[in-house]
Structures are given as structure tokens and as C-alpha cells.
C-alpha positions, 0 to 999 in steps of 0.5 A, a space after each residue: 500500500 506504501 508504493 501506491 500513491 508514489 508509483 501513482 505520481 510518477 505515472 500521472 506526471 510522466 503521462 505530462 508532455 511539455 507544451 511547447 515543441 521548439 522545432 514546430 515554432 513559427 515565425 513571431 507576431 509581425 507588429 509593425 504590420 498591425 492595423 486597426 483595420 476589421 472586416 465582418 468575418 466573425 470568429 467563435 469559440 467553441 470549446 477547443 475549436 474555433 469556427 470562422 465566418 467569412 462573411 464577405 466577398 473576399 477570398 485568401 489563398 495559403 493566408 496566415 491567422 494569427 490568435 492575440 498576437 502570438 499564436 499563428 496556424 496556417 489556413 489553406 484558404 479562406 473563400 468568400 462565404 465560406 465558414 472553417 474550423 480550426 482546433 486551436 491546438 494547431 496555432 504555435 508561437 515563436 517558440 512553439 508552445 501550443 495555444 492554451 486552449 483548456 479541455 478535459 486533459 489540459 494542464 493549463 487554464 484556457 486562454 481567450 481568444 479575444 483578437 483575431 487577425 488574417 495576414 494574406 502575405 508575409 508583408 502584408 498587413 494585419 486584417 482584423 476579424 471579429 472575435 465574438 464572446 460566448 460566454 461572461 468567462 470569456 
């Protein structure tokens, strides 16, 4: 009975990967490409995954979407009309720490997303969407 609780922690905390992964870092947020520009392309937060509406006429090819300027993710594209998911697990900072998105095996306490911008080019400027609230803990 001695051994229990000791073997139980080593499991439980071997069980524990890092969250950052150096060699899946991507590049770090451009801010001198910022702007105040927003276009109504809505983005919700549902749980562990994000849902992007594009509302508007235009469509980006391979375009970069950054989460509170930090975390980024690749998109393949973003048509006009078109609505996608992404998990947030998939966006990564300069470092290559995942985003802390919470769910039932998280480690770390959820992260809001709270600003939401589309970059069409590597020197292209910052395009905002709308980050909607879901709920007051947001």
C-alpha cells in the first residue's frame, strides 16, 4: 500500500508532455504590420475549436491567422462565404508552445481568444476579424 500513491505520481506526471515543441515554432507576431483595420468575418469559440465566418466577398489563398498576437496556424484558404474550423491546438508561437486552449486533459487554464487577425502575405498587413464572446468567462 506504501508504493501506491508514489508509483501513482510518477505515472500521472510522466503521462505530462511539455507544451511547447521548439522545432514546430513559427515565425513571431509581425507588429509593425498591425492595423486597426476589421472586416465582418466573425470568429467563435467553441470549446477547443474555433469556427470562422467569412462573411464577405473576399477570398485568401495559403493566408496566415494569427490568435492575440502570438499564436499563428496556417489556413489553406479562406473563400468568400465560406465558414472553417480550426482546433486551436494547431496555432504555435515563436517558440512553439501550443495555444492554451483548456479541455478535459489540459494542464493549463484556457486562454481567450479575444483578437483575431488574417495576414494574406508575409508583408502584408494585419486584417482584423471579429472575435465574438460566448460566454461572461470569456
Amino acid at each position: 500500500m506504501r508504493w501506491t500513491i508514489p508509483v501513482l505520481l510518477v505515472l500521472l506526471t510522466s503521462c505530462m508532455a511539455p507544451d511547447f515543441d521548439p522545432s514546430k515554432a513559427r515565425a513571431a507576431y509581425p507588429y509593425d504590420l498591425h492595423t486597426t483595420e476589421t472586416i465582418p468575418v466573425e470568429v467563435f469559440r467553441d470549446g477547443t475549436t474555433i469556427s470562422i465566418v467569412n462573411a464577405t466577398a473576399r477570398s485568401w489563398e495559403a493566408p496566415i491567422l494569427w490568435l492575440n498576437q502570438s499564436y499563428s496556424a496556417p489556413i489553406a484558404r479562406l473563400a468568400a462565404g465560406q465558414t472553417i474550423q480550426m482546433d486551436l491546438n494547431s496555432f504555435r508561437d515563436d517558440i512553439g508552445e501550443r495555444y492554451p486552449a483548456g479541455g478535459l486533459w489540459s494542464s493549463r487554464r484556457s486562454l481567450p481568444v479575444r483578437m483575431v487577425e488574417l495576414q494574406s502575405d508575409p508583408g502584408a498587413p494585419m486584417i482584423g476579424f471579429v472575435a465574438i464572446r460566448q460566454n461572461e468567462a470569456e
